[in-house]
N, CA, C and O atoms as a GROMACS GRO file, in nm:
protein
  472
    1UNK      N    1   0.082  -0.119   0.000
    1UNK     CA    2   0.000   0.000   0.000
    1UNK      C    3   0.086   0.125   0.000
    1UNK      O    4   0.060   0.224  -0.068
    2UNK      N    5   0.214   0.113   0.099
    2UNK     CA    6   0.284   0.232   0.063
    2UNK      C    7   0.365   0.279  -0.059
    2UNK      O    8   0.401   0.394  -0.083
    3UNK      N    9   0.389   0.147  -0.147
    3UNK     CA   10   0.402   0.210  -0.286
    3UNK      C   11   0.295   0.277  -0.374
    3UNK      O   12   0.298   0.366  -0.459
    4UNK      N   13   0.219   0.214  -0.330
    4UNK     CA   14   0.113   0.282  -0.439
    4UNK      C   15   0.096   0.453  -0.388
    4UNK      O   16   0.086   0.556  -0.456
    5UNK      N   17   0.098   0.434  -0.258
    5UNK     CA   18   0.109   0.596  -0.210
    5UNK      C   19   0.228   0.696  -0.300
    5UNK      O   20   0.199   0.784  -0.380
    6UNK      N   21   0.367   0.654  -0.261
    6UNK     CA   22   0.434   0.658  -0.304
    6UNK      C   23   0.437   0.733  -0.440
    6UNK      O   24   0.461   0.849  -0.474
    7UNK      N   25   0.391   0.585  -0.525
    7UNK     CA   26   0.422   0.675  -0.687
    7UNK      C   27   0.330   0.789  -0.719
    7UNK      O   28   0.364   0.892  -0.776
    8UNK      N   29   0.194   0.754  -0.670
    8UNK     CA   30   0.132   0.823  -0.692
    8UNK      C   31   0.122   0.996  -0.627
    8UNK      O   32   0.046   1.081  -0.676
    9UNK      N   33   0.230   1.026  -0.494
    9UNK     CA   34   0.318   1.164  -0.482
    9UNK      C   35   0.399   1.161  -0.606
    9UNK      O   36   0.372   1.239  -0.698
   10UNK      N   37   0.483   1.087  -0.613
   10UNK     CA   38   0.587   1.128  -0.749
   10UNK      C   39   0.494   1.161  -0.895
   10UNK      O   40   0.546   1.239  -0.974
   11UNK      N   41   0.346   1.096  -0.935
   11UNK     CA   42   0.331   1.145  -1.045
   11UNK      C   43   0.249   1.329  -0.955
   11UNK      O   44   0.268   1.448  -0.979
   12UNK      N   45   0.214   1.299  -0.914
   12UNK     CA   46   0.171   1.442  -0.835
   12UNK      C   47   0.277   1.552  -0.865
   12UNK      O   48   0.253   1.651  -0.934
   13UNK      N   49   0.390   1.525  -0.811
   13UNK     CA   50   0.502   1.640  -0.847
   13UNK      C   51   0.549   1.653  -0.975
   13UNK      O   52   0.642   1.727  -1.007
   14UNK      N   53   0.503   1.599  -1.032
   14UNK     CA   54   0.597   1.513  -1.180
   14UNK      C   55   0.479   1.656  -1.248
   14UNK      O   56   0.507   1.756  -1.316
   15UNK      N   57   0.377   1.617  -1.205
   15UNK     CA   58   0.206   1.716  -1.275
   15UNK      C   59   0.252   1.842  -1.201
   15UNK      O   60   0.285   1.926  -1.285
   16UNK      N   61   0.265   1.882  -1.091
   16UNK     CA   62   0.291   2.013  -1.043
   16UNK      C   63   0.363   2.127  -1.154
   16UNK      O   64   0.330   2.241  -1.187
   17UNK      N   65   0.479   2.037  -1.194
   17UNK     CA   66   0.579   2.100  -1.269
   17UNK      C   67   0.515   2.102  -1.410
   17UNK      O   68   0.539   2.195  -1.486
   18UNK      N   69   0.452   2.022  -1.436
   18UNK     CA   70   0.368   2.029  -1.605
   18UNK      C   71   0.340   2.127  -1.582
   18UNK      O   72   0.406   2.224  -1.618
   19UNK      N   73   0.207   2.134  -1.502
   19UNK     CA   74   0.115   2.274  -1.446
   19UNK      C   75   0.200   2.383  -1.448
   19UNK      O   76   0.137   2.484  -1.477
   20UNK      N   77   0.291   2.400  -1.434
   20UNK     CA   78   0.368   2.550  -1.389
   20UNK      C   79   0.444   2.568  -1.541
   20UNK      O   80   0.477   2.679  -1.584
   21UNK      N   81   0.471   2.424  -1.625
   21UNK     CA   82   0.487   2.499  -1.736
   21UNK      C   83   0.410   2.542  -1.851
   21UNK      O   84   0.431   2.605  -1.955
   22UNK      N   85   0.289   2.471  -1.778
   22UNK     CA   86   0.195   2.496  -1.867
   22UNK      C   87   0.095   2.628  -1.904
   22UNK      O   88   0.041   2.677  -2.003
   23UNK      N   89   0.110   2.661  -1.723
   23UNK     CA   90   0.131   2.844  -1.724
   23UNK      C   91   0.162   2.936  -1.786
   23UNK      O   92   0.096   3.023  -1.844
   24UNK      N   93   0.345   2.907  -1.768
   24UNK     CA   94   0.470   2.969  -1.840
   24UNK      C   95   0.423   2.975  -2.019
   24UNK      O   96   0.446   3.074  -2.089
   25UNK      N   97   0.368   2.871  -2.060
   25UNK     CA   98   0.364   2.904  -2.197
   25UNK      C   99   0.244   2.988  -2.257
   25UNK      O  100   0.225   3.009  -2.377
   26UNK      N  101   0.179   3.025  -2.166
   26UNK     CA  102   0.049   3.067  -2.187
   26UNK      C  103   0.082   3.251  -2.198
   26UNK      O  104   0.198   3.295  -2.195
   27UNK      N  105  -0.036   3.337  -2.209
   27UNK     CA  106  -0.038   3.419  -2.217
   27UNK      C  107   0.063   3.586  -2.113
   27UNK      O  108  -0.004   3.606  -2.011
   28UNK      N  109   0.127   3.639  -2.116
   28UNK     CA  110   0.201   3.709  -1.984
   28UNK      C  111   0.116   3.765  -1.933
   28UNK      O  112   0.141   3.801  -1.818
   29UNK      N  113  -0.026   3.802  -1.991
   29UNK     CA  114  -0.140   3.890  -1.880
   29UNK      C  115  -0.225   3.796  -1.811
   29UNK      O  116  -0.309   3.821  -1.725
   30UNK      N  117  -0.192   3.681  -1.861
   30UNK     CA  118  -0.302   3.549  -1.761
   30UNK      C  119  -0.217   3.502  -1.692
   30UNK      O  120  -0.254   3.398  -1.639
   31UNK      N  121  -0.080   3.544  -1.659
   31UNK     CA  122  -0.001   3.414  -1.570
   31UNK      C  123  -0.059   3.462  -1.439
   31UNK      O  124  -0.121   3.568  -1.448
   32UNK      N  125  -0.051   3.407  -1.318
   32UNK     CA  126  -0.041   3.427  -1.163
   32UNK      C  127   0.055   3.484  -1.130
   32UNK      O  128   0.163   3.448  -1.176
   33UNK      N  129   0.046   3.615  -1.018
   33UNK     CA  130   0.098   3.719  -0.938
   33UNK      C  131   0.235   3.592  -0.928
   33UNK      O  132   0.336   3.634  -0.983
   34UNK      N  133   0.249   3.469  -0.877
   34UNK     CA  134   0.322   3.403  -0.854
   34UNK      C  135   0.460   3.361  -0.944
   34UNK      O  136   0.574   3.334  -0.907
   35UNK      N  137   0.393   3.369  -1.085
   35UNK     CA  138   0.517   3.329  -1.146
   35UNK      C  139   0.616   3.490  -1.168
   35UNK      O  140   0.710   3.481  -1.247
   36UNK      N  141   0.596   3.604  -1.111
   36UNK     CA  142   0.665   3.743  -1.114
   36UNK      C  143   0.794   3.707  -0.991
   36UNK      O  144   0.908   3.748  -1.015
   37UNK      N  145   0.775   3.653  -0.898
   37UNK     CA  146   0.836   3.649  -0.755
   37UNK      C  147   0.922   3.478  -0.771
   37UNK      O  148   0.872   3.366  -0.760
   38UNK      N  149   1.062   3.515  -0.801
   38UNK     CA  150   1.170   3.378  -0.818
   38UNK      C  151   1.177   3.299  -0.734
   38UNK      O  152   1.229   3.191  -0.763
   39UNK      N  153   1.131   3.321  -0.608
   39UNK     CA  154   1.142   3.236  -0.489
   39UNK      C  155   1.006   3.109  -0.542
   39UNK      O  156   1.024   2.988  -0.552
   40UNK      N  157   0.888   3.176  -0.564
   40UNK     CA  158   0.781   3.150  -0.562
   40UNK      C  159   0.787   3.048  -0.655
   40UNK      O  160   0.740   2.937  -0.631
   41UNK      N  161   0.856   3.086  -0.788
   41UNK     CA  162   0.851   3.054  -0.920
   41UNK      C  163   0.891   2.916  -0.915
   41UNK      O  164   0.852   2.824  -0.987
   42UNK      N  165   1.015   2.912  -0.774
   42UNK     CA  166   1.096   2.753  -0.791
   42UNK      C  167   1.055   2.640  -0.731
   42UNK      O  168   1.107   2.528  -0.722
   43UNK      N  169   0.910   2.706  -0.675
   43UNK     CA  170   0.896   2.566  -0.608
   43UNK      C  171   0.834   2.461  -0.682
   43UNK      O  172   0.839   2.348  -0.633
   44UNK      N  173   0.781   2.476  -0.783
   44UNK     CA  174   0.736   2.398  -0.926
   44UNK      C  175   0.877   2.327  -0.942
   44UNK      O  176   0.900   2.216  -0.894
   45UNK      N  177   0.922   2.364  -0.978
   45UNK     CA  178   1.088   2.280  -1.017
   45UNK      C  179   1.148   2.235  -0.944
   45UNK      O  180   1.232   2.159  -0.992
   46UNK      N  181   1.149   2.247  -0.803
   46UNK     CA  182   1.183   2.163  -0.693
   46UNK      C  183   1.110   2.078  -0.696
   46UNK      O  184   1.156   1.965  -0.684
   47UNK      N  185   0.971   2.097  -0.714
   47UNK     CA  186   0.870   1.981  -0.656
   47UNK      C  187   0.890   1.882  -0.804
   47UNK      O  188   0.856   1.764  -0.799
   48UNK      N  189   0.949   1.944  -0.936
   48UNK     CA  190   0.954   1.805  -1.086
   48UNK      C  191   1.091   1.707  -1.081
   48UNK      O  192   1.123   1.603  -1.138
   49UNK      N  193   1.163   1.810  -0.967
   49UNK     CA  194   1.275   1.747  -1.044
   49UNK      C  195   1.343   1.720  -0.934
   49UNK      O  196   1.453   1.683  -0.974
   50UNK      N  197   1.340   1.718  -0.763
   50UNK     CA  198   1.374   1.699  -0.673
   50UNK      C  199   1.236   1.603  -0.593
   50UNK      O  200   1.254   1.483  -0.573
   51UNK      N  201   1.125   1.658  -0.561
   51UNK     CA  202   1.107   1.599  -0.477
   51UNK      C  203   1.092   1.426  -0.515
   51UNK      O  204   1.121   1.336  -0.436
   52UNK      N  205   1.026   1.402  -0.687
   52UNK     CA  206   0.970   1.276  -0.683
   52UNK      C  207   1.099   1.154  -0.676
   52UNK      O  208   1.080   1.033  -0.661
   53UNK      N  209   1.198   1.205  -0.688
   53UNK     CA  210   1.309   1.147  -0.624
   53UNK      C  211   1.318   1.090  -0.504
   53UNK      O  212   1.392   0.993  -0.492
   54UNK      N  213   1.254   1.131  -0.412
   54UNK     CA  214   1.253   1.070  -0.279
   54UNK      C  215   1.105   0.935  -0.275
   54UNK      O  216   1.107   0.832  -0.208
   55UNK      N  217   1.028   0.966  -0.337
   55UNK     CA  218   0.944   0.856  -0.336
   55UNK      C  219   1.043   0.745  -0.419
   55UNK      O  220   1.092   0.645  -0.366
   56UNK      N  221   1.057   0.780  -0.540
   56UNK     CA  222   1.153   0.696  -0.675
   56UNK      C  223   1.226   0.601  -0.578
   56UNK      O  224   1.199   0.481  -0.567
   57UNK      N  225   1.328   0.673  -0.503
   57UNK     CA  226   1.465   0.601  -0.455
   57UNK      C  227   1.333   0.504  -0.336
   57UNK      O  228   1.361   0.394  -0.384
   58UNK      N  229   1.264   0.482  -0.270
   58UNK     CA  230   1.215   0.436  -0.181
   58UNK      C  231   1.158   0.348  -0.251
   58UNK      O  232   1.154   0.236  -0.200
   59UNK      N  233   1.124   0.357  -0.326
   59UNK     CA  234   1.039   0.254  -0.422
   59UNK      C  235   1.147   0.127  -0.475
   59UNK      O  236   1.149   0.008  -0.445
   60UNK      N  237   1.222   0.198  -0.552
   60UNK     CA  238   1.304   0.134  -0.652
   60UNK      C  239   1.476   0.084  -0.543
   60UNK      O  240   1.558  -0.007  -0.555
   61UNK      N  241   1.468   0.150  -0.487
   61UNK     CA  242   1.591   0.108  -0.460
   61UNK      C  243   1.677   0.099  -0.472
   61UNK      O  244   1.746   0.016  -0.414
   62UNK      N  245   1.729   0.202  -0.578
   62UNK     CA  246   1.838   0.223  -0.621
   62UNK      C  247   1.924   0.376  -0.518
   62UNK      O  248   1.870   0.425  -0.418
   63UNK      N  249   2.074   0.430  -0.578
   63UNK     CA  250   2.089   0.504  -0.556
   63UNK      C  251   2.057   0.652  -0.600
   63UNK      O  252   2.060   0.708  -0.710
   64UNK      N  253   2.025   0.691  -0.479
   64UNK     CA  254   1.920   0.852  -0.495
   64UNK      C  255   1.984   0.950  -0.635
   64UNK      O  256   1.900   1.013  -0.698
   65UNK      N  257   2.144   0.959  -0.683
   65UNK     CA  258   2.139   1.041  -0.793
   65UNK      C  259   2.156   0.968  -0.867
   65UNK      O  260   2.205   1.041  -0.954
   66UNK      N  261   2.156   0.831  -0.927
   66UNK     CA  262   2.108   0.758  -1.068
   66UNK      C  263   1.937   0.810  -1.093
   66UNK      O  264   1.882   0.858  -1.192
   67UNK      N  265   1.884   0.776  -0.945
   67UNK     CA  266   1.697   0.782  -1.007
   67UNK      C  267   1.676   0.939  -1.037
   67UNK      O  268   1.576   0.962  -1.106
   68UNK      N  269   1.772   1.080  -0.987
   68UNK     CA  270   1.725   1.170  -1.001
   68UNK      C  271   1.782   1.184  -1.148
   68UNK      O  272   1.713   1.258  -1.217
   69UNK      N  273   1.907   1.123  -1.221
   69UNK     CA  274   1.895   1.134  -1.371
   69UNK      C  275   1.816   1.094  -1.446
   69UNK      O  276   1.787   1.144  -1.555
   70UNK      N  277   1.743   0.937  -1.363
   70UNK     CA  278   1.646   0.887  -1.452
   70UNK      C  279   1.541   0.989  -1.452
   70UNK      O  280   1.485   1.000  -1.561
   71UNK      N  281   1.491   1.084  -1.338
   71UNK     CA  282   1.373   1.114  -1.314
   71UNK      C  283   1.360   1.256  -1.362
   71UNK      O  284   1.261   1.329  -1.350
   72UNK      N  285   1.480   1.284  -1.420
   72UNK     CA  286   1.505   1.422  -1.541
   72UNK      C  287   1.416   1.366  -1.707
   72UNK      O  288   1.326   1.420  -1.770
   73UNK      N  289   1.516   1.198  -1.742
   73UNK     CA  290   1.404   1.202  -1.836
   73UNK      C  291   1.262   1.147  -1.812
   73UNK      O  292   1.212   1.104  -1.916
   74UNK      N  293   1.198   1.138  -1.725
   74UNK     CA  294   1.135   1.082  -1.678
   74UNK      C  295   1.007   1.241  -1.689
   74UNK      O  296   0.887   1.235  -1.714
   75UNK      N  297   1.071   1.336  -1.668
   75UNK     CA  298   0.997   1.441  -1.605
   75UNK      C  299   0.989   1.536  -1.773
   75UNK      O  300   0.913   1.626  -1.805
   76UNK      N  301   1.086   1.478  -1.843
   76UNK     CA  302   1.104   1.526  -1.986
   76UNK      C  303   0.974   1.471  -2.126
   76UNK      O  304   0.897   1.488  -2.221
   77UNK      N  305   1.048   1.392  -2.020
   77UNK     CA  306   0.944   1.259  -2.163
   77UNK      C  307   0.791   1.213  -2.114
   77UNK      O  308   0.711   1.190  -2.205
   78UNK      N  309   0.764   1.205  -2.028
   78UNK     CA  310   0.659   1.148  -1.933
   78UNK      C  311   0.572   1.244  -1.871
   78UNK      O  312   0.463   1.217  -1.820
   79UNK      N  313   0.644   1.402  -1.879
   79UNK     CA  314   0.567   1.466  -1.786
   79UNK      C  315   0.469   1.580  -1.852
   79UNK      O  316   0.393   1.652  -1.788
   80UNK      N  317   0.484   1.580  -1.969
   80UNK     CA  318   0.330   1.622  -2.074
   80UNK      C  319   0.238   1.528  -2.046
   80UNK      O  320   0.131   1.563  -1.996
   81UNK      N  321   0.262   1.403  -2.072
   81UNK     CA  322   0.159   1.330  -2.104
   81UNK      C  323   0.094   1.299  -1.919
   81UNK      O  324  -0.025   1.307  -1.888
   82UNK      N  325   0.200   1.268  -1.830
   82UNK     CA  326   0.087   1.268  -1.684
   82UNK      C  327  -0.008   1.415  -1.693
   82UNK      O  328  -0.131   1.405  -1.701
   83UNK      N  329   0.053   1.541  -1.689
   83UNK     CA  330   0.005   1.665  -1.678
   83UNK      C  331  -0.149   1.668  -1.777
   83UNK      O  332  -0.263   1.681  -1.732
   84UNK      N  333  -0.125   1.660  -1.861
   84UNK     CA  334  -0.258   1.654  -1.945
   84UNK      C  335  -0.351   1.566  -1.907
   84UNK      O  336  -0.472   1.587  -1.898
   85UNK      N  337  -0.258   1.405  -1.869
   85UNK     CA  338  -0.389   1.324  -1.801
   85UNK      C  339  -0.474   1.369  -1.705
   85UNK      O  340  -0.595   1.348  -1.692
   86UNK      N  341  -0.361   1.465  -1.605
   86UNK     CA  342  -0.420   1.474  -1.471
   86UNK      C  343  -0.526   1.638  -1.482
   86UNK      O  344  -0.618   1.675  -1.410
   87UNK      N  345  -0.470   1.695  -1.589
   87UNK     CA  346  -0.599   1.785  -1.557
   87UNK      C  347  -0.710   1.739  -1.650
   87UNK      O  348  -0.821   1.760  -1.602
   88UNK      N  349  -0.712   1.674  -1.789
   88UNK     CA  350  -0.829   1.618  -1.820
   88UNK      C  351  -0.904   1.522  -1.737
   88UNK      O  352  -1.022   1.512  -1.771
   89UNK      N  353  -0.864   1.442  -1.626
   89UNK     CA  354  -0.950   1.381  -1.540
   89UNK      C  355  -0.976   1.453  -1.390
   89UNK      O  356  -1.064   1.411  -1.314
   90UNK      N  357  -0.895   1.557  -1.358
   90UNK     CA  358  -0.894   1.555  -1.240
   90UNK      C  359  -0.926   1.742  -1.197
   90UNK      O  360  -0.929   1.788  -1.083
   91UNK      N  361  -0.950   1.829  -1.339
   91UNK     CA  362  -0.911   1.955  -1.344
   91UNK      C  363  -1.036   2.015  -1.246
   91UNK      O  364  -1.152   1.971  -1.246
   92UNK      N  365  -0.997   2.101  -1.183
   92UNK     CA  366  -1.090   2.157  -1.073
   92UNK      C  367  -1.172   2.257  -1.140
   92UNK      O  368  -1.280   2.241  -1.086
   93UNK      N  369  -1.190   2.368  -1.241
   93UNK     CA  370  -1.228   2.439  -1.338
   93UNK      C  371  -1.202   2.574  -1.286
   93UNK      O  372  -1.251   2.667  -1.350
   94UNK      N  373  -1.115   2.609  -1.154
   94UNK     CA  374  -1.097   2.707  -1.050
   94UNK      C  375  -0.966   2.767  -1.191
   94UNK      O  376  -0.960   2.890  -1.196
   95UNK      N  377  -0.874   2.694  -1.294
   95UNK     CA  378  -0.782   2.784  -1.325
   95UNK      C  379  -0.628   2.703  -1.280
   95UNK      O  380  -0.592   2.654  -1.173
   96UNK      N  381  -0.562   2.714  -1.403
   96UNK     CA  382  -0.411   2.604  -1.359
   96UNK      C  383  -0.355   2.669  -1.224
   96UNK      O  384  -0.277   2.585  -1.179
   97UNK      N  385  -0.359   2.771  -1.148
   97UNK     CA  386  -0.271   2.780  -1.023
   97UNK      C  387  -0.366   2.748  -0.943
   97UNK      O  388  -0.326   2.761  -0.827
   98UNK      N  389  -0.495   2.706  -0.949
   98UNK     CA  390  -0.517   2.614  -0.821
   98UNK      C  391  -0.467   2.481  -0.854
   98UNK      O  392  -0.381   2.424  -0.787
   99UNK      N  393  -0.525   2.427  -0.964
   99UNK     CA  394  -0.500   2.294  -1.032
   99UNK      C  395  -0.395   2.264  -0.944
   99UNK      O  396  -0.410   2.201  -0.840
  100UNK      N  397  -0.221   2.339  -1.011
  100UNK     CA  398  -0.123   2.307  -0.948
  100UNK      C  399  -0.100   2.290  -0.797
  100UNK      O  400  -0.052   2.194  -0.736
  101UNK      N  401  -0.152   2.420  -0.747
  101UNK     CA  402  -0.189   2.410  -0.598
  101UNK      C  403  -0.179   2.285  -0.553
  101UNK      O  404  -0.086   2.238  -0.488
  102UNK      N  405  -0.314   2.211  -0.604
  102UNK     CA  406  -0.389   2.132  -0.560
  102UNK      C  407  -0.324   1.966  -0.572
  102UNK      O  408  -0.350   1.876  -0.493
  103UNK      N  409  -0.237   1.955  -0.692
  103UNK     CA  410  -0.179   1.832  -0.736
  103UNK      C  411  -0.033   1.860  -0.622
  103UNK      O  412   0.019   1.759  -0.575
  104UNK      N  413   0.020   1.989  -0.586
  104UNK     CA  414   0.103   1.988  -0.530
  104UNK      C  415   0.110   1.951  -0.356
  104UNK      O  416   0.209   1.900  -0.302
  105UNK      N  417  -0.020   1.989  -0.283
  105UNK     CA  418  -0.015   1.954  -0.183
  105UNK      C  419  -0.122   1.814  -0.186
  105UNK      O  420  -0.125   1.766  -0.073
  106UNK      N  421  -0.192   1.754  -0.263
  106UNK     CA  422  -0.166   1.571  -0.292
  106UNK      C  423  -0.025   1.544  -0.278
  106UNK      O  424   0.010   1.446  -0.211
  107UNK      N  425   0.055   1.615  -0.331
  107UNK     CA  426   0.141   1.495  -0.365
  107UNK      C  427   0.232   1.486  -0.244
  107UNK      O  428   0.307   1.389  -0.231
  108UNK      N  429   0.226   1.620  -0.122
  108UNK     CA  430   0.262   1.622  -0.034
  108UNK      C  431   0.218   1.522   0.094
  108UNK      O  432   0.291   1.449   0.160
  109UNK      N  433   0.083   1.544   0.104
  109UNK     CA  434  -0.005   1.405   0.143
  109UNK      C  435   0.031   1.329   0.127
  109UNK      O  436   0.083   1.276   0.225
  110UNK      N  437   0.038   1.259   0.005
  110UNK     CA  438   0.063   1.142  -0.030
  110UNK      C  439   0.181   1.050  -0.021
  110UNK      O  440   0.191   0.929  -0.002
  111UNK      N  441   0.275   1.157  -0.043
  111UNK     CA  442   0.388   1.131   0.102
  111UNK      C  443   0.404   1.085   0.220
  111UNK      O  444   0.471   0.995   0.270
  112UNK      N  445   0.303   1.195   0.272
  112UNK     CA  446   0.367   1.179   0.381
  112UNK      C  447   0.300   1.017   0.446
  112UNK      O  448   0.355   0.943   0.527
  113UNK      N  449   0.152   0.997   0.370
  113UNK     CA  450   0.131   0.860   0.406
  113UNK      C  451   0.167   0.739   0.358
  113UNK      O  452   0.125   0.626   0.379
  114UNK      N  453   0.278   0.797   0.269
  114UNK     CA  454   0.342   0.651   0.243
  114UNK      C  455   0.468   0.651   0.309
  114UNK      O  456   0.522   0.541   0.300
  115UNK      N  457   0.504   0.698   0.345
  115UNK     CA  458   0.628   0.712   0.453
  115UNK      C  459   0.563   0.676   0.582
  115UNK      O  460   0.633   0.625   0.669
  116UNK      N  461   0.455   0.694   0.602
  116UNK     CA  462   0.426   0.659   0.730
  116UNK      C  463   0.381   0.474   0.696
  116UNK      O  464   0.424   0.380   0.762
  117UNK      N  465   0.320   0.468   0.621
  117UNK     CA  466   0.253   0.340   0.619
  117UNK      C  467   0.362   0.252   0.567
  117UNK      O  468   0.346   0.130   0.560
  118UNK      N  469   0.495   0.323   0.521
  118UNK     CA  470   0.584   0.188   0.482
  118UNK      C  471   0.671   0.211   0.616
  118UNK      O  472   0.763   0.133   0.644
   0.00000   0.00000   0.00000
């Protein structure tokens, strides 16, 4: 059970970071007050390309910077197609910075109960 927790934080962060680029490509008068402020801006990219690393390595078992190279292409190649899945099934209609919001603290959750339950 705690894998399934598990991956399912890592595709969470994996979507966070879609979401935030999916922002970025969009219009400069529709982005969020958020993507103006660099601090703000990085936590999307922490959360694509750092955090799902820590579920990855727990899962898989390997060492933590092989899975974070794997989880570069992983986040390259893989992470249009989760992002689109997850807001065509899952999109709140509130607007991509809740969306993201929202996939971002799942995936925090989802963490934290698979760390607890494994």
């Amino acid at each position: 059970m705690a894998t399934f927790f598990l991956i399912v934080s890592a595709i969470l962060f994996i979507a966070t970071f879609g979401i935030h680029m999916t922002i970025n490509s969009g219009d400069q008068f529709d982005k969020p007050m958020y993507t103006r402020n660099p601090i703000m801006s990085a936590i999307p990219w922490v959360s694509g390309f750092i955090l799902p690393v820590i579920p990855f390595t727990i899962v898989f078992e390997y060492h933590w910077l092989a899975i974070f190279f794997i989880n570069l292409a992983v986040v390259y190649i893989l992470g249009p197609m989760l992002t689109k899945g997850l807001l065509v099934r899952f999109a709140s209609g509130k607007g991509l910075g809740h969306d993201m919001l929202y996939s971002f603290i799942g995936g925090i959750v989802t963490l934290i109960i698979g760390l607890i339950a494994r």
